[in-house]
N, C-alpha and C positions, 0 to 999 in steps of 0.2 A: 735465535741462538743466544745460550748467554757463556759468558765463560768465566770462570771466577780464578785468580793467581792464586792457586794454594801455597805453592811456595817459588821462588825466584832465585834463588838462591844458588852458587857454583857448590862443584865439591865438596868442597872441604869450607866451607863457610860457616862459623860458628854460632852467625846471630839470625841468619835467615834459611829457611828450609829448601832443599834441592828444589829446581826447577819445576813445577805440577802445575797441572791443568784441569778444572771439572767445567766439561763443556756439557750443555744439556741443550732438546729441543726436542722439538716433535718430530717421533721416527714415524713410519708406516702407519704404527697401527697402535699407539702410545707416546708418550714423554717418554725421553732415554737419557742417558746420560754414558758417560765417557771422562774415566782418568787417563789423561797425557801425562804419562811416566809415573814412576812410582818409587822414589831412590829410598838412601838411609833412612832419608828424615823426612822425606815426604809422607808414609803413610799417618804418623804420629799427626803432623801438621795437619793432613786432611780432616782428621775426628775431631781436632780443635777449629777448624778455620769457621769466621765469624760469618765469612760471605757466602757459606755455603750452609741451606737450611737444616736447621738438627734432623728431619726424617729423612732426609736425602745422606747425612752423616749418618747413622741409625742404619739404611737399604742398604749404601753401600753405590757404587756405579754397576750400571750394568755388563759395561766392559773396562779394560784394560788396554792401553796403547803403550809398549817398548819401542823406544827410537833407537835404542842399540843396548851393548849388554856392558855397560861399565857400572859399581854400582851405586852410584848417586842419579841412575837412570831406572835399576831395578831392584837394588837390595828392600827396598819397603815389602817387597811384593809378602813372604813369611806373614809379617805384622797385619799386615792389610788383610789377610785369607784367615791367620788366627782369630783375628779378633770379630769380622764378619762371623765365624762360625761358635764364635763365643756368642754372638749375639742372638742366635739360631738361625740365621738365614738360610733357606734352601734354594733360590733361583737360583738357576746356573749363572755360571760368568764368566766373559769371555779373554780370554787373554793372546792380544793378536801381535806378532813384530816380525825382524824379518828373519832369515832364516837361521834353524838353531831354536825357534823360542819354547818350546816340548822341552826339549832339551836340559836349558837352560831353568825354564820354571821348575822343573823337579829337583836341577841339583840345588839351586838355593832355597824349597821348600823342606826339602831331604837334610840339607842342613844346619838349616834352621831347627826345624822339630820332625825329626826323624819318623814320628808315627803320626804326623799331623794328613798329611793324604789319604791315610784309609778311613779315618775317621771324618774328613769332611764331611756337613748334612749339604752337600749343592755341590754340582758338578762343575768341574774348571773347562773350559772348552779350549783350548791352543790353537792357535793359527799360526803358521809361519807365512808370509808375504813375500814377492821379490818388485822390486822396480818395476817401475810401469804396468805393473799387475793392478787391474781394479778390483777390488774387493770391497763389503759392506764390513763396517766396526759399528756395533748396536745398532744395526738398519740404515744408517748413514751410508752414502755411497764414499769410497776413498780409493784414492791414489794412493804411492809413496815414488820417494826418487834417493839415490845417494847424496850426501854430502859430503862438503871435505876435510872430514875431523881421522881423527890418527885412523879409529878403528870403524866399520863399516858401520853406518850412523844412517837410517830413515827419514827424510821431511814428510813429514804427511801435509795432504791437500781432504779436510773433510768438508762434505755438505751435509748442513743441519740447516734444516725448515726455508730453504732458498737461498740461504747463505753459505759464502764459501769460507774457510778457515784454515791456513799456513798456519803449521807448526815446526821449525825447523830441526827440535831435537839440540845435536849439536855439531859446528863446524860451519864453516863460510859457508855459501850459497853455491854452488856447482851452477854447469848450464841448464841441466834437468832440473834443477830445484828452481831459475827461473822462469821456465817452463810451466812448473807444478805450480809456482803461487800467481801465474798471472789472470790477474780480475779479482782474485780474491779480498772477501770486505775484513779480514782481519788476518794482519803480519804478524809473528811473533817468531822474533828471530834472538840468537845467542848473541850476543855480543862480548866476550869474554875480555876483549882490548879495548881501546876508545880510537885508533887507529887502525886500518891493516897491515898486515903482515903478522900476526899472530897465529905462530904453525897449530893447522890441527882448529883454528878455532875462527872466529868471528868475529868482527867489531862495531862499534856502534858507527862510525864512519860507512862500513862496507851495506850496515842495516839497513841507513837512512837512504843511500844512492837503491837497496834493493826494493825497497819499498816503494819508491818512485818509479821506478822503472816496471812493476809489476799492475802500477795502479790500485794500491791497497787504500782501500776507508781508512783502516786505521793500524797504525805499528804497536809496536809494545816490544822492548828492550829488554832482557831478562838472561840471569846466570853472567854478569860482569864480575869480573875479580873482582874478590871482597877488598882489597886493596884502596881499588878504582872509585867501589863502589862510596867507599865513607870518605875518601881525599879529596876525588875529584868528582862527588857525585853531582854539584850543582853544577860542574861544566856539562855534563854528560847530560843532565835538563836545559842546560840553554840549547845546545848544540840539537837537540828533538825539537823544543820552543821554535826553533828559528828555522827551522829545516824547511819550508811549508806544505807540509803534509796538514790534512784537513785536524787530526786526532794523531800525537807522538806521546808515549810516555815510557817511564823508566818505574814500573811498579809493584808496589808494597805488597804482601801478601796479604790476601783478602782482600783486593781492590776487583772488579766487576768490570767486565767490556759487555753490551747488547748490543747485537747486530740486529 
């Protein structure tokens, strides 16, 4: 499994791209690959990102994972479909979240470019999911669970090539979310605070105790208030530094975790 930070970034963050993820591995019966989220600024990010090889920029993923529908989670999704189909891609692609994502993918395709769906050359595939429902995302087997952010928010639990991988989306960890990520070899949780008590969200404090207690290989910290992030960013690496988790980090876009 490899997974490259397309972008880490909160909302409304002006120097780093929404939160993404290109997780690849070997599925059944090929190499797959898998975008975790797709906000404003992530699709742009993805076709630039250094860590992620230019034909695999070029392909495109073979699916699409929504943690929920706010949209520095999905508004890329337009850019991402236009620009695949500028490139002439015809594989389908799959686009899976939890329930609502039919829905949802058409009005913000529909909005974006109104006549862009009939003209697609490759089919979109939608999935809607509910909790504790297992389903496959690009051949990988997965899970999801709630989290506890404002609006109804998915963790995914995916296995690529024997490994397991926590994605938390966004929002504290619920009981089913430490459910979902325990044994898994890679954490990746919001931490929007560097304490808890941040409504709706997550902290680097609530990250570190979840990662221990789930028995993760390895964390990764990601979507910290841009605030947090340029004031108090070297406390936020000691505080991972010294936690002792075997592997903690707070990471750059274009930075690589191998499981």
């Amino acid at each position: 499994m490899r997974v490259t930070f397309v972008g880490v970034g909160e909302a409304f963050d002006e120097t780093l791209p929404n939160t993404s993820l290109f997780v690849e591995g070997r599925g059944p019966a090929r190499r797959t690959s898998v975008l975790l989220d797709c906000g404003f600024t992530a699709a742009a990010a993805f076709f630039a990102c250094p860590g992620v090889a230019a034909s695999d920029r070029e392909a495109g993923p073979d699916a699409v994972w929504i943690s929920h529908f706010h949209g520095d989670h999905y508004f890329g999704l337009p850019y991402l479909l236009a620009r695949l189909h500028e490139s002439g891609r015809t594989r389908p692609l799959a686009v899976c979240g939890g329930p609502g994502t039919e829905a949802k993918y058409g009005a913000v395709l529909d909005m974006a470019y109104p006549n862009l769906r009939a003209k697609l050359r490759f089919a979109v595939e939608t999935t809607s999911v509910s909790p504790g429902e297992g389903f496959s995302l690009a051949g990988f087997p997965a899970l999801a669970a709630l989290t506890g952010h404002g609006a109804p928010c998915l963790a995914l639990r995916l296995c690529v090539s024997e490994k397991a991988l926590y994605y938390g989306g966004d929002g504290a960890p619920t009981v089913d979310c430490r459910e979902l990520a325990r044994g898994c070899d890679v954490l990746i949780q919001e931490a929007y605070g560097i304490r808890a008590g941040v409504p709706g969200h997550g902290s680097v404090e609530e990250a570190i105790a979840f990662a221990r207690e789930a028995g993760a290989a390895a964390l990764a910290v990601v979507h910290v208030r841009r605030e947090l992030r340029r004031e108090r960013g070297e406390e936020i690496r000691r505080m991972l530094r010294d936690c002792g988790l075997a592997a903690a980090a707070l990471p750059e876009p274009g930075a690589v975790i191998a499981a």
